[in-house]
N, C-alpha and C positions, 0 to 999 in steps of 0.2 A: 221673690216676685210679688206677692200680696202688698208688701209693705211700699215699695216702688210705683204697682199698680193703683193703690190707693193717692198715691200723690198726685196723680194726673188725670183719675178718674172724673172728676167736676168738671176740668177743663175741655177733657175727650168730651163729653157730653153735654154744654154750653149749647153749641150751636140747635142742638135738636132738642136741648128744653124751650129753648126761646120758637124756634118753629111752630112744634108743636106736642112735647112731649107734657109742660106743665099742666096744657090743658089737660090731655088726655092722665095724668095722676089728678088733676082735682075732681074729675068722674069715675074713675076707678074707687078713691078711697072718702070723698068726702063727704059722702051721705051715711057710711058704713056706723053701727050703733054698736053698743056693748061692749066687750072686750074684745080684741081683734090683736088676730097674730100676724104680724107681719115675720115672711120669711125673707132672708137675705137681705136684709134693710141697710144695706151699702153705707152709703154717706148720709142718709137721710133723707135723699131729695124729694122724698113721698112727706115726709114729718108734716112741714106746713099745711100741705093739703088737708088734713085732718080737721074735721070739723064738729062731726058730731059722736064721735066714740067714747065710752066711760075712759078708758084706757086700752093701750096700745102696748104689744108686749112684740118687742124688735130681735127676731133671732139674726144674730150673724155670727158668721163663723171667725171671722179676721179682725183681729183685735184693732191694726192697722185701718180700717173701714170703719168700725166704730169710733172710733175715737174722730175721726175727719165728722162721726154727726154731732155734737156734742154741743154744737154751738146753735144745731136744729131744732135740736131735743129742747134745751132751753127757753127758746122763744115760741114754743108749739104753742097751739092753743087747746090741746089734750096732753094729760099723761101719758108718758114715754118710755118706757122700761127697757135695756137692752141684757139680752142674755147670747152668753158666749157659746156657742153648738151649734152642730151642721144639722142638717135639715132631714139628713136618713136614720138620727135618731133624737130625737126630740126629747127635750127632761119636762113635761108638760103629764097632767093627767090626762087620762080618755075622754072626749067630752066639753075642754077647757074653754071653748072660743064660740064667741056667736060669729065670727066671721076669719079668711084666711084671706092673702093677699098676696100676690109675689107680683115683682116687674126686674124684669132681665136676668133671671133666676134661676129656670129650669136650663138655661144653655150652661151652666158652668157647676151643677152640681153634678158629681160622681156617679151618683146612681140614684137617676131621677126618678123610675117607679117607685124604689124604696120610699125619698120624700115622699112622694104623692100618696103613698099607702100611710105614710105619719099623717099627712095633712088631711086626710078623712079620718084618721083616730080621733087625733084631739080636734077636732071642726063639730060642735053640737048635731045629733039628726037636722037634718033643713036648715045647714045655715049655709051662708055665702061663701064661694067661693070664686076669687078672680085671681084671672092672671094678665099682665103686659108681657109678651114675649115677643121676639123676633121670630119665624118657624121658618122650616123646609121649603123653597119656593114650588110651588105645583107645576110649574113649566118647566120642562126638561131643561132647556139652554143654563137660563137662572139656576137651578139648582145641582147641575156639574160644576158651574160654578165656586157655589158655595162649598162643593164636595172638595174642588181642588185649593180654595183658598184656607179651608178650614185646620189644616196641621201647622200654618204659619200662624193664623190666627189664634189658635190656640195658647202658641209660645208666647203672644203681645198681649195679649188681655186676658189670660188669669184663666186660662182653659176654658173660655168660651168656644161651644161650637156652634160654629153659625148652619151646619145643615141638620140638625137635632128636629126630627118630627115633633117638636111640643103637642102640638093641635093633638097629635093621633096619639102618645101618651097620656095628655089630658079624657082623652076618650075611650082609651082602655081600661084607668083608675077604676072607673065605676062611677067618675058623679057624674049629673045630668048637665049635660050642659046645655046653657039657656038662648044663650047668644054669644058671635061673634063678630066682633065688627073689624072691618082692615082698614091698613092705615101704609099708605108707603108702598101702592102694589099691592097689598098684604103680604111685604116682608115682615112688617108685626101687625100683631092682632092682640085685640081686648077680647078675652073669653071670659065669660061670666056662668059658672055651673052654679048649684045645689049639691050638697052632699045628702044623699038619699042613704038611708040603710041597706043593708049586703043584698036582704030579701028582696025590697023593691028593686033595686038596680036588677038583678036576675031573670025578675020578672016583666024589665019593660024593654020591650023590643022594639019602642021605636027609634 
């Protein structure tokens, strides 16, 4: 399925980068400095956006996905590294990243707190962390919806689930998060957290 999913993934996704998804990757990742991990870095379509990072270290899981960015990687205007590993256990030191990034990521990993518990390991105290996701619609109607469409969807796109509370995992993790903006209804949202230490997160109750 990955291998097949990957053949078509660009094309599925054309119309909503030209709309408006490119904008929405060159504010997510291009002001991002330092080393930066990107999770589940699909085909690349984030690559270009990059603009001011030392380097860029691309986890994916699907060898099939990688290889579709290859031709991104090369004409980026940062260093591009791709490493092969899924996202709930990460081959990275504690610490490694001034910055994390995922877009459309959290719906089709296995066991997304786990990630989220790696992406605060190796995320330095106080650095950035974003995500582009689809999430849960907050209106009943919309989101039975998403409830009933989500087992077929699952089978077509690589176990994406489209009714996957992201927002309220991102906000169980422990980072802080800063902002969020919607886009689409707020079928997705740009969440933009801080990864705070154990301490501070415990202690802040707002």
């Amino acid at each position: 399925m990955g291998e097949r999913f990957a053949t078509v993934y660009d094309a599925m996704m054309a119309p909503l980068e030209r709309s408006r998804f490119a904008k929405v990757r060159g504010s997510l990742v291009g002001d991002l400095e330092g080393h930066v991990l990107e999770v589940g870095s699909g085909t690349g379509l984030n690559f270009p956006h990059y603009r001011s990072a030392d380097e860029v270290t691309a986890l994916e899981p699907e060898r099939s996905m990688s290889e579709k960015s290859l031709t991104r990687i090369r004409s980026a205007r940062v260093p591009i590294r791709i490493v092969t590993a899924g996202a709930e256990e990460m081959p990275f030191q504690d610490q490694a990243f001034d910055a994390v990034i995922g877009t459309l990521v959290l719906c089709t990993i296995p066991e997304p707190e786990q990630a989220l518990r790696e992406v605060r390991r190796v995320c330095k105290p106080g650095g950035i962390v974003k995500f582009f996701e689809h999430v849960r619609m907050q209106y009943s109607i919309p989101a039975k919806l998403q409830d009933w469409l989500t087992p077929f969807w699952k089978r077509v796109c690589d176990g994406c689930h489209l009714n996957r509370d992201t927002l309220g995992l991102i906000q169980e993790s422990g980072l802080r998060i800063e902002k969020v903006s919607g886009f689409y209804g707020d079928l997705f949202q740009m969440i933009e957290a801080i990864n705070i230490p154990d301490d501070e997160s415990e202690c802040d109750t707002s």
